[in-house]
C-alpha positions in Angstrom: 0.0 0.0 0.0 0.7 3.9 0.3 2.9 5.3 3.0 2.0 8.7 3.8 4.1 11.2 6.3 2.9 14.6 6.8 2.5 17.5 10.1 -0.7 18.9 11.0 -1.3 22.7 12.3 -4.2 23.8 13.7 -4.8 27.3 12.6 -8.2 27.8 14.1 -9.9 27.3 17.3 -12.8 28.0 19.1 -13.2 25.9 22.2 -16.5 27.4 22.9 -18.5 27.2 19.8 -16.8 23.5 19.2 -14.8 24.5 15.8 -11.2 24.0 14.8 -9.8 24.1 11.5 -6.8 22.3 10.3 -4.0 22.0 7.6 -2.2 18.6 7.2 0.3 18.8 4.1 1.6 15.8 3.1 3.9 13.6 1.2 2.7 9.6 -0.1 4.7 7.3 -1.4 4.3 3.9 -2.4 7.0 1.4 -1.3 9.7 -0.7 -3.7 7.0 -2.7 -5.6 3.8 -1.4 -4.3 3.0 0.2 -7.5 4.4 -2.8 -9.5 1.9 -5.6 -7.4 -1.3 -3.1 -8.1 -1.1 -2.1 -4.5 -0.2 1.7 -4.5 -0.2 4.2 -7.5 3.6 4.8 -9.0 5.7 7.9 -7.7 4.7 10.3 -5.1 2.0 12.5 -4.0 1.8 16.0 -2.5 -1.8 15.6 -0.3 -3.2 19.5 1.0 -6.2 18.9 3.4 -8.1 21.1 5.5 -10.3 19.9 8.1 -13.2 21.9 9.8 -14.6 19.9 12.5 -17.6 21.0 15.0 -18.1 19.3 18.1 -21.5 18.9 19.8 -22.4 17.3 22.8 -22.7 13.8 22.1 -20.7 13.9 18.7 -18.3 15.6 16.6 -18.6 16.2 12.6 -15.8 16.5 10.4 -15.7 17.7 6.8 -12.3 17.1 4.9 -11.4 18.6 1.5 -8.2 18.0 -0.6 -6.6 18.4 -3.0 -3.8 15.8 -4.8 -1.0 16.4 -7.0 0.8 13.2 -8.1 4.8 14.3 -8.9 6.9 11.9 -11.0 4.3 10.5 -12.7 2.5 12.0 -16.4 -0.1 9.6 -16.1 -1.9 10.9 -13.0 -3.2 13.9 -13.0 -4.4 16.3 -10.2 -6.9 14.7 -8.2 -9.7 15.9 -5.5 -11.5 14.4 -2.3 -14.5 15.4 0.0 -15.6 13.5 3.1 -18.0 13.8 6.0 -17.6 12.2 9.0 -19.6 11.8 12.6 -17.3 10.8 15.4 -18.8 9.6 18.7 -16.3 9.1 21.8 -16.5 6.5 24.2 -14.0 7.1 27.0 -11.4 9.9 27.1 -9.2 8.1 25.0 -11.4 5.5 22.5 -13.1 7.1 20.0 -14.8 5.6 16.6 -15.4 7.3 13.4 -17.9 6.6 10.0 -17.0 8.5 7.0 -18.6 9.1 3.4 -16.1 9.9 1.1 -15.2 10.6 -2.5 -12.5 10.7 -4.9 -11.9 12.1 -8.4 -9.9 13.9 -11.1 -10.4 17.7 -10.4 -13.2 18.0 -13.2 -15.0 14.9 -11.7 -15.0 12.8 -14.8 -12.7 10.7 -14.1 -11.3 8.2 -11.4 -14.4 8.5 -9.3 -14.7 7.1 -6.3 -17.4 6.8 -3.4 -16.7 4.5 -0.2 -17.8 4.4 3.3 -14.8 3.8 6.1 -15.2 3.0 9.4 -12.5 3.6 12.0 -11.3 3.4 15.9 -8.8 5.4 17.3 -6.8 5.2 21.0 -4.7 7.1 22.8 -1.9 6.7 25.2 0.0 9.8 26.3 1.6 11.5 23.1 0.9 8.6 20.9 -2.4 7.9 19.4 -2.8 4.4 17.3 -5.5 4.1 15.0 -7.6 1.5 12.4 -9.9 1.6 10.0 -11.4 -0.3 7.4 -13.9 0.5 4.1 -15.7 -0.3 1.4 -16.7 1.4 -1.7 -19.6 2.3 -2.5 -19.4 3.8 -6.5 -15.9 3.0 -8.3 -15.1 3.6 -12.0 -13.0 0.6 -12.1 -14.9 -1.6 -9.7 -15.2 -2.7 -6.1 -12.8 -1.8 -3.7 -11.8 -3.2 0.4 -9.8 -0.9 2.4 -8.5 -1.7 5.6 -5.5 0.6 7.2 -3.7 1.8 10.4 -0.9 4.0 11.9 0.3 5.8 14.8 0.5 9.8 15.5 2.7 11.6 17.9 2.0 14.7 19.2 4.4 17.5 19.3 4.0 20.3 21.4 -0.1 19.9 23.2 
């Protein structure tokens, strides 16, 4: 699969109305013969996100926007990607996560994809570990099974 290394800043915060906004550049690459076994796209990937999330009482919502511009490779082009997301935690540290998401060329007439992903996340101190798994829901070049996970340490709470 894709590895993907990247820094988030959170530029805006308003801890009483719930809202934060967030940047999280960052760089995916696909390993020595991920691209070759099907498993990754070829060369490397400049992801820019922002995230504006709102929390309310008994959940939070998420909406994620990015933009995707493959380097090294002439085949790919630039690429776009929209998802909503309800959260719900269930102690201070477990939390779990659905998502709708989708996935296209910039002009949205090609590559398309829609999935759903389900996740859980966990944290311990500065490290957080998380996993997630998905299946689409619309693909242009059929069905799709996602399943994922990583780590996250935070620098400087």
């Amino acid at each position: 699969g894709t590895t993907a290394i990247g820094g988030k800043y959170d530029f805006y915060g308003d801890e009483r109305r719930g809202i934060s906004v967030a940047v999280y550049p960052q760089l995916e690459f696909a390993p020595a013969h991920g691209a070759e076994k099907g498993l990754s796209e070829a060369g490397q990937t400049i992801v820019l996100p922002l995230l504006v999330a709102r929390e309310f009482h008994a959940f939070t919502f998420v909406f994620n926007g990015e933009l995707e511009k493959p380097l090294h490779d002439p085949s790919r082009e630039l690429a776009s990607g929209f998802g909503f997301a309800f959260g719900r935690s269930f102690t201070r540290k477990v939390a779990a996560m659905i998502e709708l998401r989708t996935e296209s060329s910039i002009d949205f007439q090609r590559d398309r994809l829609v999935l759903v992903n389900a996740g859980i996340i966990d944290g311990v101190r500065n490290v957080v570990v998380y996993a997630n798994i998905g299946h689409s829901v619309f693909s242009d070049d059929g069905g799709h099974f996602y399943a994922g996970g990583g780590f996250k340490v935070v620098i400087g709470r």
